[in-house]
N, CA, C and O atoms as a printed pandas DataFrame, in Angstrom:
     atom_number atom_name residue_name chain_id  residue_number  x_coord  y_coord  z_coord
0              1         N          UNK        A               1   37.448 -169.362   32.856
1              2        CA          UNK        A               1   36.145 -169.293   33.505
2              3         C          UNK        A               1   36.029 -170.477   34.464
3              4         O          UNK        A               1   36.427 -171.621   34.244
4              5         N          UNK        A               2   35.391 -170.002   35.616
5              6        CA          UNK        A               2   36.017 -171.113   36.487
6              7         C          UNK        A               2   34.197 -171.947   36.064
7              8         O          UNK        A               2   33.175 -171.475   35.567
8              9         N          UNK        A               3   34.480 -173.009   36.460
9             10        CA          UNK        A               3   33.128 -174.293   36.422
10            11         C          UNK        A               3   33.514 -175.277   37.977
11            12         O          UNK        A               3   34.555 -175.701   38.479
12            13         N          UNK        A               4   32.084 -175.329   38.332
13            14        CA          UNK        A               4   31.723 -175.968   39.317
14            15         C          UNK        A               4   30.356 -176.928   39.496
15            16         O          UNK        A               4   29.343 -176.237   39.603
16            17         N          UNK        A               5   30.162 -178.088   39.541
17            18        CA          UNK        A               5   29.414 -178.951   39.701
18            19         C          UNK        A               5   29.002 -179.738   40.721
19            20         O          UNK        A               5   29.581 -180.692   41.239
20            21         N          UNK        A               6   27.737 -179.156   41.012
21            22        CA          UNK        A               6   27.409 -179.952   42.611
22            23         C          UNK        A               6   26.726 -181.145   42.424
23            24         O          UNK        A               6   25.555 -180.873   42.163
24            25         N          UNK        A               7   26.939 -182.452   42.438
25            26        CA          UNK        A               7   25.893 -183.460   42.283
26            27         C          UNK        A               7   25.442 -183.757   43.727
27            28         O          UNK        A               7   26.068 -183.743   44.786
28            29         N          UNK        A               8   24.076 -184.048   43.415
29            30        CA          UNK        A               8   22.967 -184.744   44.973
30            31         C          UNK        A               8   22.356 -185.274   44.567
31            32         O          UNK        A               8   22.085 -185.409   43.374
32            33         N          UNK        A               9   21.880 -185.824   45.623
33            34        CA          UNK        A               9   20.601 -186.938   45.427
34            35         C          UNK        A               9   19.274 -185.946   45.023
35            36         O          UNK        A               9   18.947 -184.932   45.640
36            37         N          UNK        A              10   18.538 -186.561   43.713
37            38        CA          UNK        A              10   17.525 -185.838   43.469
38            39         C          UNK        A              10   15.848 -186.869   44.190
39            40         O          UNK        A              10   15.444 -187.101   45.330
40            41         N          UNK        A              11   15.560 -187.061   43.412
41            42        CA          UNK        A              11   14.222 -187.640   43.884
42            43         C          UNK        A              11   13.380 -187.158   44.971
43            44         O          UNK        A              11   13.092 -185.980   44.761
44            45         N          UNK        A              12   12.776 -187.687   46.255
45            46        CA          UNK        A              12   12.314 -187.035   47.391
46            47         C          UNK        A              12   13.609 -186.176   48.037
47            48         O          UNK        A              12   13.413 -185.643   49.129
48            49         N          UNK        A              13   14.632 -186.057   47.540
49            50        CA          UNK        A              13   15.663 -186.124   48.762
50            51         C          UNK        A              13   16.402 -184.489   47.678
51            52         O          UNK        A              13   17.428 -183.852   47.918
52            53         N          UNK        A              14   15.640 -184.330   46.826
53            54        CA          UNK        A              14   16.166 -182.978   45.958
54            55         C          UNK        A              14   16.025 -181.780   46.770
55            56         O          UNK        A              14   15.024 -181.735   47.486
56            57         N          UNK        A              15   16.812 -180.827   46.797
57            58        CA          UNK        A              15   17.089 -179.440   47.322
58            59         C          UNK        A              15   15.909 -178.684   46.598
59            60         O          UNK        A              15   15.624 -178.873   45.415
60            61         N          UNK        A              16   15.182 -177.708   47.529
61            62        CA          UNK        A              16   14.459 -176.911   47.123
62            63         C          UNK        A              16   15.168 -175.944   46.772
63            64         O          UNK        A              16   16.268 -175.666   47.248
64            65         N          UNK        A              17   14.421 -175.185   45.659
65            66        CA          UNK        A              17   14.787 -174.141   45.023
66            67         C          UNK        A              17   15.563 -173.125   45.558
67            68         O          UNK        A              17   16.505 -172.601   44.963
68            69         N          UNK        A              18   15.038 -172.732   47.095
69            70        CA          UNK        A              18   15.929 -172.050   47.802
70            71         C          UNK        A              18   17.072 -172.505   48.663
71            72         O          UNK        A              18   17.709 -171.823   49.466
72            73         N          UNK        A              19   17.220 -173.733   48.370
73            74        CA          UNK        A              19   18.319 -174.729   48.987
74            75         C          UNK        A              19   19.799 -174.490   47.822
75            76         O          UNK        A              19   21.012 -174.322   47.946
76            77         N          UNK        A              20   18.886 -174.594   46.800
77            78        CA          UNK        A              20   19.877 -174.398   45.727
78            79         C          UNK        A              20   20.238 -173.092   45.467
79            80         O          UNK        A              20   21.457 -172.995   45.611
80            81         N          UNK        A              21   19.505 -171.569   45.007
81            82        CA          UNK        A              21   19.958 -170.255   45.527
82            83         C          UNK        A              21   21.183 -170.131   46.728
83            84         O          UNK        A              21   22.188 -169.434   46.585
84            85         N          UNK        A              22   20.920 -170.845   47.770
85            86        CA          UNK        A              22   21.806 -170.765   48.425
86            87         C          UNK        A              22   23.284 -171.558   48.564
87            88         O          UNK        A              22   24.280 -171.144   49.157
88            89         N          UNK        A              23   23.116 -172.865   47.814
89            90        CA          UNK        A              23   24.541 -173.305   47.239
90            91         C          UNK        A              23   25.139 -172.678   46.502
91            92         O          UNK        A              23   26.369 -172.666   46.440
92            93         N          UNK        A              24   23.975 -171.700   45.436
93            94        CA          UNK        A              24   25.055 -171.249   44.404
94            95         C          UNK        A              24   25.754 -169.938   44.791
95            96         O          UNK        A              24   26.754 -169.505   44.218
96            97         N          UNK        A              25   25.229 -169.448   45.650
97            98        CA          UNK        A              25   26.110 -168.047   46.639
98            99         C          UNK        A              25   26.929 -168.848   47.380
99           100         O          UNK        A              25   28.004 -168.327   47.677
100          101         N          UNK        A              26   26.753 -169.889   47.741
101          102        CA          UNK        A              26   27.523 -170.124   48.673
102          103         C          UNK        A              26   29.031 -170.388   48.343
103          104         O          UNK        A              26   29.934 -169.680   48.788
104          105         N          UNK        A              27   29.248 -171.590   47.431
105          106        CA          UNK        A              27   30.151 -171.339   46.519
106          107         C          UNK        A              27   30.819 -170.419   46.202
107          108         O          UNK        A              27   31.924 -170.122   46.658
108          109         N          UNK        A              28   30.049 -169.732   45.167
109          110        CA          UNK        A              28   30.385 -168.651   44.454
110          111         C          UNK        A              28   30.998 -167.901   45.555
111          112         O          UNK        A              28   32.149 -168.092   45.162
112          113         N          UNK        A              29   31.132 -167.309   46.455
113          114        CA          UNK        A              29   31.300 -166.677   47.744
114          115         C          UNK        A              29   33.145 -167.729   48.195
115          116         O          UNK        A              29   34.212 -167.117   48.172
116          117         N          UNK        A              30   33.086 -168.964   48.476
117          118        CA          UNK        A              30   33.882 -170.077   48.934
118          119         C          UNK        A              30   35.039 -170.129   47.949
119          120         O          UNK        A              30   36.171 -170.302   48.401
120          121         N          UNK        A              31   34.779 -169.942   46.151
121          122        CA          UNK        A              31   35.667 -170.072   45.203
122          123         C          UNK        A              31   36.225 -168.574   45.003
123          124         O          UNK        A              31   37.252 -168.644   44.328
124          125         N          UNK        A              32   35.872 -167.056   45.398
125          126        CA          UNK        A              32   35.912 -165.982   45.263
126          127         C          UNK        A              32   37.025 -166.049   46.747
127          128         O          UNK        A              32   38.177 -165.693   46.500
128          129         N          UNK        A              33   36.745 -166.465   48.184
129          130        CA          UNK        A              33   37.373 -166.459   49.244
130          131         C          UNK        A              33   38.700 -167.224   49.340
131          132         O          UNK        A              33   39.650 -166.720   49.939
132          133         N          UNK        A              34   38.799 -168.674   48.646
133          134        CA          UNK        A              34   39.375 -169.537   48.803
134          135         C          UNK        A              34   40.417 -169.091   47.842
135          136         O          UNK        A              34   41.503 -168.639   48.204
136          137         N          UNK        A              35   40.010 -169.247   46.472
137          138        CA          UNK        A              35   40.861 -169.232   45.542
138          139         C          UNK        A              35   41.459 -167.593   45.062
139          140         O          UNK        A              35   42.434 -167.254   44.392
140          141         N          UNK        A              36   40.757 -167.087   45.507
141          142        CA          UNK        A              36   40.941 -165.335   45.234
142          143         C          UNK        A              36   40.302 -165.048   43.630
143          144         O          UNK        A              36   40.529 -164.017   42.997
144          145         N          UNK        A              37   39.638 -165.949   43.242
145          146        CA          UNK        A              37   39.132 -165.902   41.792
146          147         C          UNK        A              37   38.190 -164.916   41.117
147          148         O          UNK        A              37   37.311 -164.601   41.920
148          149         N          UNK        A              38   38.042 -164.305   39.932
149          150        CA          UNK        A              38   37.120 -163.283   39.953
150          151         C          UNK        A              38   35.674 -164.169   39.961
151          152         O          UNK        A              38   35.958 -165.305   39.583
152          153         N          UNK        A              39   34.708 -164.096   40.158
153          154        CA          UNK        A              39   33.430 -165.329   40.081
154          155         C          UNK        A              39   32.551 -164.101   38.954
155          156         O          UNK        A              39   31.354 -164.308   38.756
156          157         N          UNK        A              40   33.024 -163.236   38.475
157          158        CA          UNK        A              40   32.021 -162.432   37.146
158          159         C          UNK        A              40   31.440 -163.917   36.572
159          160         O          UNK        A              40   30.267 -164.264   36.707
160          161         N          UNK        A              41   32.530 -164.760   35.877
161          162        CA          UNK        A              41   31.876 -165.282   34.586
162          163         C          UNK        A              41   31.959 -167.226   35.466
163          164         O          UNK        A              41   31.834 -168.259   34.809
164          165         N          UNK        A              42   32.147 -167.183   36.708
165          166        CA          UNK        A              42   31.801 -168.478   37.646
166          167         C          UNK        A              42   30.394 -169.221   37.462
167          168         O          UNK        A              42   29.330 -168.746   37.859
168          169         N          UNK        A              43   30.542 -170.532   36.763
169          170        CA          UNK        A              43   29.407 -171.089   36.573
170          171         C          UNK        A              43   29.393 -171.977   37.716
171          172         O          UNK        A              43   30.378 -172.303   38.379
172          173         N          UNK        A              44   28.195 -172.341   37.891
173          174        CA          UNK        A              44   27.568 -173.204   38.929
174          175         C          UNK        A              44   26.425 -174.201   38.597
175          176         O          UNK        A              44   25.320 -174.001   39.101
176          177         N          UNK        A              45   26.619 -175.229   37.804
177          178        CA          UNK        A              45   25.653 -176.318   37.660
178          179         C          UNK        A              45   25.403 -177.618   39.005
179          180         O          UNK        A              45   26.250 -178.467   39.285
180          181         N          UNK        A              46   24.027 -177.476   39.688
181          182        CA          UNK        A              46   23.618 -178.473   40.244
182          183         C          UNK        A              46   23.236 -179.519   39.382
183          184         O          UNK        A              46   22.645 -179.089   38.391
184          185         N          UNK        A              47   23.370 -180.769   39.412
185          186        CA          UNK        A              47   22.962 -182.077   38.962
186          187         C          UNK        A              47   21.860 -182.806   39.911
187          188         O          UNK        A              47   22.191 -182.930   41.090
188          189         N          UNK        A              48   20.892 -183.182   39.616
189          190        CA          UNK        A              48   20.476 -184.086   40.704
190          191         C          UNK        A              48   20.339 -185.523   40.208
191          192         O          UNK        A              48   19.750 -185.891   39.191
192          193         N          UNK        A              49   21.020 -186.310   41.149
193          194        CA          UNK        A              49   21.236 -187.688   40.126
194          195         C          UNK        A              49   19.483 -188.637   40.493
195          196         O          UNK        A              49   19.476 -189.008   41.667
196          197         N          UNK        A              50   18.862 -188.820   40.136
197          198        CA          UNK        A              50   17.996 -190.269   40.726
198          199         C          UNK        A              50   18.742 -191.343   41.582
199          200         O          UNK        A              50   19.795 -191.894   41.264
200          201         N          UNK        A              51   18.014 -191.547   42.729
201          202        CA          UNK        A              51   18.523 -193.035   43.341
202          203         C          UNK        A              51   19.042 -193.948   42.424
203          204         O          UNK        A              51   20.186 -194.322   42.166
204          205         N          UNK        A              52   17.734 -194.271   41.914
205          206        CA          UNK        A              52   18.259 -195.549   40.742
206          207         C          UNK        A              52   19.053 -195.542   39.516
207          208         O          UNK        A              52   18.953 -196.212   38.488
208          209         N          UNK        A              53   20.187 -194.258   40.014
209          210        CA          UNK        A              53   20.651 -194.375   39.112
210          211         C          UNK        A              53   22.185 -194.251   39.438
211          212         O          UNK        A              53   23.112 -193.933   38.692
212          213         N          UNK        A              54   22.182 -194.593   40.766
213          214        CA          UNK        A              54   23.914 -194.831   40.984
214          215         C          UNK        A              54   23.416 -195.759   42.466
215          216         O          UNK        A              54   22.369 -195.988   43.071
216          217         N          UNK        A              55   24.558 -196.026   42.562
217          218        CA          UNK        A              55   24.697 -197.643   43.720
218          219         C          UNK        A              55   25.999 -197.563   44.349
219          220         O          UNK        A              55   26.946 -196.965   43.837
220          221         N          UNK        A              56   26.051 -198.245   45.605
221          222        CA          UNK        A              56   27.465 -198.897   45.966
222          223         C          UNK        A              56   26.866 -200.495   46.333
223          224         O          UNK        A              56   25.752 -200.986   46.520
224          225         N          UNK        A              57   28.716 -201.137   46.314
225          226        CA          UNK        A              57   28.740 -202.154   46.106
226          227         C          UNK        A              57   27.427 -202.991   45.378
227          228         O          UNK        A              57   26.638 -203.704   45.999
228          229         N          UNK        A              58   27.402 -202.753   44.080
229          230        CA          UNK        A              58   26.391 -203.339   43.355
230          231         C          UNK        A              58   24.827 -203.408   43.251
231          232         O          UNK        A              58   24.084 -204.163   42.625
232          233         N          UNK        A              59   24.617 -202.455   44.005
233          234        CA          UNK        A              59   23.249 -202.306   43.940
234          235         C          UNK        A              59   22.869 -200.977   44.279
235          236         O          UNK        A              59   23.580 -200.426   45.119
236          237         N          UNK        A              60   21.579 -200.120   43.656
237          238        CA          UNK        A              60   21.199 -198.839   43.308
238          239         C          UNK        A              60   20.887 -198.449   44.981
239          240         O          UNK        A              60   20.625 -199.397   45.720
240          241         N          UNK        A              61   20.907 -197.511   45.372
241          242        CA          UNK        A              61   20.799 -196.803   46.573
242          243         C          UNK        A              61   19.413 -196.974   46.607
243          244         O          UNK        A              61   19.256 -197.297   47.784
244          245         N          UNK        A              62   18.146 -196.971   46.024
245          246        CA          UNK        A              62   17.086 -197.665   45.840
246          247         C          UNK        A              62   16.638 -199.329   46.503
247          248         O          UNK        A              62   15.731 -199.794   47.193
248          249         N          UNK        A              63   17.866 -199.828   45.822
249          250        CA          UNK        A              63   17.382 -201.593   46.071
250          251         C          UNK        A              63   18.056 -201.458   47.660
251          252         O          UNK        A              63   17.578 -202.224   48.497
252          253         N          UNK        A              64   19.178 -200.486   48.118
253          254        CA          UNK        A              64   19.989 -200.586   49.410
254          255         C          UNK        A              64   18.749 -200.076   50.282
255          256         O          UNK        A              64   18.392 -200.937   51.087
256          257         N          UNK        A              65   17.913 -198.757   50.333
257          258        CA          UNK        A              65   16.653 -198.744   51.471
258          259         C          UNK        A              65   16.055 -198.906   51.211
259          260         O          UNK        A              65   15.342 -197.950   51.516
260          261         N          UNK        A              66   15.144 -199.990   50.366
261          262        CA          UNK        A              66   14.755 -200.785   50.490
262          263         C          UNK        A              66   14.099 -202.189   51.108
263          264         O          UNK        A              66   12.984 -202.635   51.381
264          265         N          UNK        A              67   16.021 -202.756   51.174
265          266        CA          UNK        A              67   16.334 -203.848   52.053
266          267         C          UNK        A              67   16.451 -203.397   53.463
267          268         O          UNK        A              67   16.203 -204.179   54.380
268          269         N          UNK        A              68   16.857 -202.043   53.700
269          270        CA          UNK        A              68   17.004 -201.589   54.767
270          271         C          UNK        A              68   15.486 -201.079   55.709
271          272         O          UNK        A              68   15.395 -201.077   56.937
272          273         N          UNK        A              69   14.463 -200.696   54.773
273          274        CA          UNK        A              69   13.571 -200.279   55.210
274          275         C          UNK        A              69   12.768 -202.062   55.687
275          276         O          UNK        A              69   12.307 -202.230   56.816
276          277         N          UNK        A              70   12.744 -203.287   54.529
277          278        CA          UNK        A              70   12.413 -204.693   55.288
278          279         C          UNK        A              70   12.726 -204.825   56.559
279          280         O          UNK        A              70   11.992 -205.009   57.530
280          281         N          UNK        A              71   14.186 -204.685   56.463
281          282        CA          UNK        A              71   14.917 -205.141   57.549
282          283         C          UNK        A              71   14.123 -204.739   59.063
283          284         O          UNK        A              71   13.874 -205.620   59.886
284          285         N          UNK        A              72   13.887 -203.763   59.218
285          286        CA          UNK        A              72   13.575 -202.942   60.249
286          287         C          UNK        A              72   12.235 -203.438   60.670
287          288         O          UNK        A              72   11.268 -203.811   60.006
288          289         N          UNK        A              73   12.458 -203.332   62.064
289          290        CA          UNK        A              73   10.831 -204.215   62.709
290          291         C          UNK        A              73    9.954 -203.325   62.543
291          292         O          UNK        A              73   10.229 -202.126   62.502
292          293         N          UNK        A              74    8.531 -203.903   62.402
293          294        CA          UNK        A              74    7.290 -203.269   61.893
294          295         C          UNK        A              74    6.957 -202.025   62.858
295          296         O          UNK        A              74    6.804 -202.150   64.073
296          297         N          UNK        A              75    6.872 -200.897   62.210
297          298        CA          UNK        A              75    6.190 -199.601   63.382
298          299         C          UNK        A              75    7.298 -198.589   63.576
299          300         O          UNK        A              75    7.099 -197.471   64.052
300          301         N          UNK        A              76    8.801 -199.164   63.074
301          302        CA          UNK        A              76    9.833 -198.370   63.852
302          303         C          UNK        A              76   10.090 -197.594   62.199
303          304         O          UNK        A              76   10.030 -198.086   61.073
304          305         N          UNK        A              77   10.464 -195.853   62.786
305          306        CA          UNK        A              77   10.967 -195.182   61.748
306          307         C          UNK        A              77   12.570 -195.262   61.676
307          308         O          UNK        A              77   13.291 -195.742   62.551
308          309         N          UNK        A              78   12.904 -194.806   60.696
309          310        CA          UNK        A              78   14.277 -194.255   60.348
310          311         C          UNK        A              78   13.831 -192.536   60.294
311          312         O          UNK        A              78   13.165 -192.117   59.347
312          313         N          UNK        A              79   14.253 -191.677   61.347
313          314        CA          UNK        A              79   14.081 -190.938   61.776
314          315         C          UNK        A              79   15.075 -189.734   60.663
315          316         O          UNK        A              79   14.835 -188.530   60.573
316          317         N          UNK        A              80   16.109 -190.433   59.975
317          318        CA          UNK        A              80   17.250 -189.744   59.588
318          319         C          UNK        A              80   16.817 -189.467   58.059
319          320         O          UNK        A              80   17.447 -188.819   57.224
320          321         N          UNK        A              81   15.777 -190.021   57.933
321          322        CA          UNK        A              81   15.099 -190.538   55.812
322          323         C          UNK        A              81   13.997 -190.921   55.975
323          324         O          UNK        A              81   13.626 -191.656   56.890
324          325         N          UNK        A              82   13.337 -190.471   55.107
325          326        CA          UNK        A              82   11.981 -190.595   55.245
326          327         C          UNK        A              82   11.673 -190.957   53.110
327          328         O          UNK        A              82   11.217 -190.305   52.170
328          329         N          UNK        A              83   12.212 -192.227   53.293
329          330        CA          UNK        A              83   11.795 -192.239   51.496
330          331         C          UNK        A              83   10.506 -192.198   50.647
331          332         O          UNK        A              83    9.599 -192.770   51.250
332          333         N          UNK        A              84   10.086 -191.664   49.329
333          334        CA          UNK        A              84    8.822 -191.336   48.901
334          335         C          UNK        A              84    7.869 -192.189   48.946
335          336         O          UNK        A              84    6.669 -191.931   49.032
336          337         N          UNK        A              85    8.539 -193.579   48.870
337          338        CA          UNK        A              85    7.561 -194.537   49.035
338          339         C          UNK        A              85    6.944 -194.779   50.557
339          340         O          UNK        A              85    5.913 -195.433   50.716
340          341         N          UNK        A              86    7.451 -194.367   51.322
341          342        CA          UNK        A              86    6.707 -194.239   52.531
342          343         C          UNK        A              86    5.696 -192.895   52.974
343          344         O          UNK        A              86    5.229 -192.674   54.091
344          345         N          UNK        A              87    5.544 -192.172   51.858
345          346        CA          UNK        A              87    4.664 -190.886   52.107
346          347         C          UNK        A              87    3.462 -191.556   51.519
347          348         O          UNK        A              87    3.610 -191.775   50.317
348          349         N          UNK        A              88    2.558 -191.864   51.909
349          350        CA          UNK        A              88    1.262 -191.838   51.584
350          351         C          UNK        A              88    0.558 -191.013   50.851
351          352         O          UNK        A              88   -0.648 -191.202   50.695
């Protein structure tokens, strides 16, 4: 039975429901094409991890925009992320 595990960022940054419907066809579709596999009994678990709960170089992806969101002069967006703590 084949198994497949998608991890993402959960928090503000989690896939809507129909974001996820559509990974799991999508896949399922990609491992059926790719591998020639039967996908009858193909599982598909999404994970969504929390920020604060994985990091590079030593600090949680949390404490990283963060520092990144200080950093940045007053008024200017990051156009690319929009983190929860900046939703009002």
């Amino acid at each position: 039975m084949p198994y497949v595990n998608i991890k993402l960022t959960g928090d503000c940054e989690a896939p809507t429901p129909e974001q996820k419907e559509q990974l799991i066809a999508g896949v399922t579709k990609l491992i059926a094409d790719v591998l020639g596999k039967d996908t009858t009994h193909l599982v598909v678990v999404i994970d969504e991890v929390p920020m604060s709960n994985y990091g590079i170089n030593g600090k949680t992806i949390k404490q990283l925009r963060s520092e990144k969101k200080a950093s940045q002069p007053p008024g200017s967006l990051d156009h690319k992320r929009i983190d929860s703590d900046q939703i009002a």
